[in-house]
C-alpha positions, -999 to 999 in steps of 0.1 A, spaced: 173 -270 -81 201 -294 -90 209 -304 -60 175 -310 -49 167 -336 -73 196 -351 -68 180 -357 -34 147 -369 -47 163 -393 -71 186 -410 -42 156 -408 -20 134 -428 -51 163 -458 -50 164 -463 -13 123 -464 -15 128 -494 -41 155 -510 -25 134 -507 7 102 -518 -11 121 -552 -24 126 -560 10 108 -588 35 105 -559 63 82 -537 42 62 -566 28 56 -576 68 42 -542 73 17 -536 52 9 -498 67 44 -492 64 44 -506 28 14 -481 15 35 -451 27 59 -461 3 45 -465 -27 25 -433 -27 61 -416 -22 71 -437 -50 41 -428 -67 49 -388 -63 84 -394 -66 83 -411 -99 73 -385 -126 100 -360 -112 126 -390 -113 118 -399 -146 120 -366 -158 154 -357 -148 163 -390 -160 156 -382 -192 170 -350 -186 206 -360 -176 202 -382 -208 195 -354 -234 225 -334 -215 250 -364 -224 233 -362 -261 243 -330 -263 279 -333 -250 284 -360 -271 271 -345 -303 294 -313 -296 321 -338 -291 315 -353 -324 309 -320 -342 345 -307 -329 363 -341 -336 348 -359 -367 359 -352 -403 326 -369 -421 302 -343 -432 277 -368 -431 282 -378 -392 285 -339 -384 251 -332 -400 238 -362 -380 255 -347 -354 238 -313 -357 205 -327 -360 212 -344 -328 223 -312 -311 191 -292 -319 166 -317 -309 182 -324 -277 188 -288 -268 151 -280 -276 141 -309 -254 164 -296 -223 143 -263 -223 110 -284 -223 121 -308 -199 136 -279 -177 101 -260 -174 81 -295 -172 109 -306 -140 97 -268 -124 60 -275 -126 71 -309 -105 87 -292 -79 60 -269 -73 49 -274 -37 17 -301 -38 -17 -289 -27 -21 -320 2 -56 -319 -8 -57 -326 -43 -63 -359 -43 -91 -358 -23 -132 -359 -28 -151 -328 -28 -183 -319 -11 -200 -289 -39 -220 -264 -28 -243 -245 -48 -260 -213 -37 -289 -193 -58 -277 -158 -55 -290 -126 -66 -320 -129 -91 -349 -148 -72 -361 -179 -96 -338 -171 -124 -310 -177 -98 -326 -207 -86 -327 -221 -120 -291 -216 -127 -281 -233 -94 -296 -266 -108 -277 -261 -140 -247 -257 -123 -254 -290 -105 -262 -306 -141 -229 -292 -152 -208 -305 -125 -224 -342 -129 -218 -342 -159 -183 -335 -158 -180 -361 -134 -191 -384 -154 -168 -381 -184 -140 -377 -155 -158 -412 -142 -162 -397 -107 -191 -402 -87 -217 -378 -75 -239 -384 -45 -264 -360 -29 -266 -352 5 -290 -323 5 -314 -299 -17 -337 -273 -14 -360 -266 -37 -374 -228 -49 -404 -225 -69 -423 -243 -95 -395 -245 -124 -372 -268 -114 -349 -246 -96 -326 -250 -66 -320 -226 -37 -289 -251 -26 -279 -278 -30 -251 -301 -11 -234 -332 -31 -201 -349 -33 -180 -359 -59 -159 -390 -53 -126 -398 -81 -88 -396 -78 -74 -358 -85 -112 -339 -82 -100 -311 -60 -68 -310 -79 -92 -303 -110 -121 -286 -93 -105 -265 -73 -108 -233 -91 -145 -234 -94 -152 -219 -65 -169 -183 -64 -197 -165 -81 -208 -178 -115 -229 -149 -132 -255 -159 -159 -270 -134 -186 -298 -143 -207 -339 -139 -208 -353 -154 -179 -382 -180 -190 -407 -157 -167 -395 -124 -185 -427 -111 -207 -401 -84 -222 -378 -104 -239 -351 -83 -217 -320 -100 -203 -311 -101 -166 -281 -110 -148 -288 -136 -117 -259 -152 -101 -251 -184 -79 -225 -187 -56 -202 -220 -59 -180 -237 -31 -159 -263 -34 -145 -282 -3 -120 -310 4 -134 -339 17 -119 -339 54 -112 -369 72 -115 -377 112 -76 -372 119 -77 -340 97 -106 -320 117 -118 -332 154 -149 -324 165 -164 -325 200 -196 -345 200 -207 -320 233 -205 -289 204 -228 -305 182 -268 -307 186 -288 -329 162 -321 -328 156 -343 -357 136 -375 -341 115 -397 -356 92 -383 -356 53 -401 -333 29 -404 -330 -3 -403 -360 -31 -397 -393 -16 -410 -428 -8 -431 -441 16 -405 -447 45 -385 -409 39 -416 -390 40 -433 -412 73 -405 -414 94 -378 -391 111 -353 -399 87 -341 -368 86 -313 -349 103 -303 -318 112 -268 -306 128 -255 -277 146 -221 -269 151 -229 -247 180 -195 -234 186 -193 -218 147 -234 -218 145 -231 -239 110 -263 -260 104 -261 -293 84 -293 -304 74 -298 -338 54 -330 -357 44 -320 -379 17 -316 -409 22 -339 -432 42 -322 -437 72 -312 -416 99 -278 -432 105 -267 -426 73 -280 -385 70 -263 -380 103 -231 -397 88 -231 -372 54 -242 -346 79 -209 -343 97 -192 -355 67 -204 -314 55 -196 -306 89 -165 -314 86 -156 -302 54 -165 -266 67 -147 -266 97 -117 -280 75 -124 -248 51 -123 -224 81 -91 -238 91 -76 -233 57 -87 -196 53 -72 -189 82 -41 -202 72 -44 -184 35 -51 -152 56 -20 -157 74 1 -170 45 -2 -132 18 27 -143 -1 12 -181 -14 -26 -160 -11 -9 -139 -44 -3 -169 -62 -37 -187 -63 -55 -180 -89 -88 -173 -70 -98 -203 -51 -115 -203 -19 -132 -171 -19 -168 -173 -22 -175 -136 -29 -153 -132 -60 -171 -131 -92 -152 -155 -112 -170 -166 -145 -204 -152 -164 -223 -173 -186 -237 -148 -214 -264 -168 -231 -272 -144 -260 -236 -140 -271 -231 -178 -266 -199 -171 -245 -185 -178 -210 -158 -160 -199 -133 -163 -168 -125 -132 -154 -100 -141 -136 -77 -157 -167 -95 -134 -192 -102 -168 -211 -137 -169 -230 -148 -200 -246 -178 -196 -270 -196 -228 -271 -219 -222 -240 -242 -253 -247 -211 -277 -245 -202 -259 -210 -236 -266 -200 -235 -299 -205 -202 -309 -185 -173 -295 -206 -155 -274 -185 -119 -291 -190 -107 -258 -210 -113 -239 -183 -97 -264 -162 -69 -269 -181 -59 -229 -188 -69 -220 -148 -42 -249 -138 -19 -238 -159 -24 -199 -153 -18 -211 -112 14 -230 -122 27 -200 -141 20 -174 -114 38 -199 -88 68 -202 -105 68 -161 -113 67 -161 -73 97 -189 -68 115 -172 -96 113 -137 -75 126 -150 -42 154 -167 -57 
């Protein structure tokens, strides 16, 4: 491990020394590059930086401790030793965490998609407060949301999907983990009974995938232009504004009708597209990868039940951490960032239980 950051802090002075000079500030490509490896680089670099520090604060207070005759100075000494030992263990476990291998996609956007599942309106309705919940997430993370599609089910306000993306710095990193099932309990508004059911809605979250990550073949895509239904102004509902894309090869269909002009639902059209072709690629490689599959804590797979919302016992619960939280109406309204918080760390901790067995 030693050695390696040796390496990492050698490698962060010649980025500086190389950053100071004329040639990089004449290529300004060449110049990005390097600051976002200066960027990564620097938290590890400072870490072990204060690491080597506390390690000299230690020798030196042994030294002291073994050559000084002042009680005073030795009890200085000891109190010296203590806190810089305890701050070597913390620093050691926070320099681990920084050399975990980097998910290349956690700084990206993320397209959400949110499926009613089992339990017909009820479902439908818990889809659309899904959506609620995610916005308003990111909006205390100041990210921002933009719809690309919806489909509407029944009279109550419910969705049967809905399509949007999230744009901020770090919202796959953080949002990763969302994907899968989400179970709800409670009384449905149409139950007569006053019994509870269970409904579910099924949660995907995808990184936003750029041209040079995923190349598509404009001869394996039809699109079709409809008329927009639905709520809308005069020019949406008058005109074929509306788009609708198939990936003919994979048989995915992108539809969009939001926005008034067709140019720009085609371009959030096979902005989805490719998002979902990007996803297939990724599976594939998790399929092929069993070792780094054992170590996620659930992400990617749509058919594991992940989290239920239990209305009457004012709890959610994540199976998959055995963490429940019980202030539901909070979690509702946006404030997921326990869950975050304990299914990043729970990821981090089964990661470095797998680097620790191979070593």
């Amino acid at each position: 491990m030693f050695e390696k950051l040796e390496e990492l802090l050698k490698r962060f002075e010649e980025i500086q020394n190389e950053l100071n000079s004329p040639e990089a500030a004449a290529n300004q490509d060449r110049f990005r590059k390097l600051m976002k490896e200066q960027s990564d680089l620097a938290p590890i670099v400072e870490a072990y930086t204060e690491y080597k520090k506390q390690k000299q604060n230690i020798e030196d207070s042994l030294e002291i401790l073994e050559t000084e005759s002042d009680e005073e100075m030795k009890e200085l000494a000891k109190e010296e030793l203590n806190s810089g030992k305890e701050r070597v263990e913390e620093l050691e476990k926070e320099i681990k965490i920084l050399l975990l291998p980097k998910d290349p996609n956690d700084e990206k956007n993320v397209i959400v998609e949110i499926r009613a599942g089992a339990g017909g309106d009820e479902a439908a309705l818990f889809a659309a407060e899904l959506y609620r919940m995610y916005c308003k997430y990111a909006e205390v993370q100041r990210w921002k949301t933009e719809l690309i599609s919806f489909s509407e089910s029944g009279g109550l306000g419910g969705m049967k999907e809905i399509i949007f993306m999230i744009n901020g710095q770090g919202a796959y990193s953080k949002l990763k983990y969302e994907s899968g099932v989400h179970r709800v309990q409670r009384v449905p508004v149409t139950e007569s009974q006053g019994r509870i059911h269970t409904s579910t809605a099924t949660v995907a979250i995808m990184p936003e995938a750029e041209e040079v990550d995923v190349q598509i073949d404009p001869k394996d895509c039809r699109v079709d232009v409809f008329r927009s239904s639905g709520n809308g102004g005069q020019c949406v509902n008058t005109t074929d504004s509306a788009v609708r894309l198939t990936h003919i090869p994979t048989g995915i269909v992108i539809s969009c009708q939001d926005e008034k002009s067709q140019l720009k639902n085609r371009d959030k059209a096979f902005k989805v597209l490719r998002a979902k072709l990007y996803e297939l690629e990724q599976e594939k490689a998790h399929a092929a990868e069993a070792a780094e599959r054992k170590s996620q804590v659930g992400t990617g797979d749509r058919s594991e039940k992940i989290r239920t919302y239990n209305f009457p016992q004012g709890r959610v619960t994540d199976h998959r951490i055995k963490f429940t939280s019980y202030t539901i109406d909070n979690v509702m309204n946006g404030d997921i960032q326990e869950f975050v918080d304990n299914l990043i760390a729970a990821d981090q901790a089964a990661k470095l239980a797998d680097m620790a067995n191979e070593q």
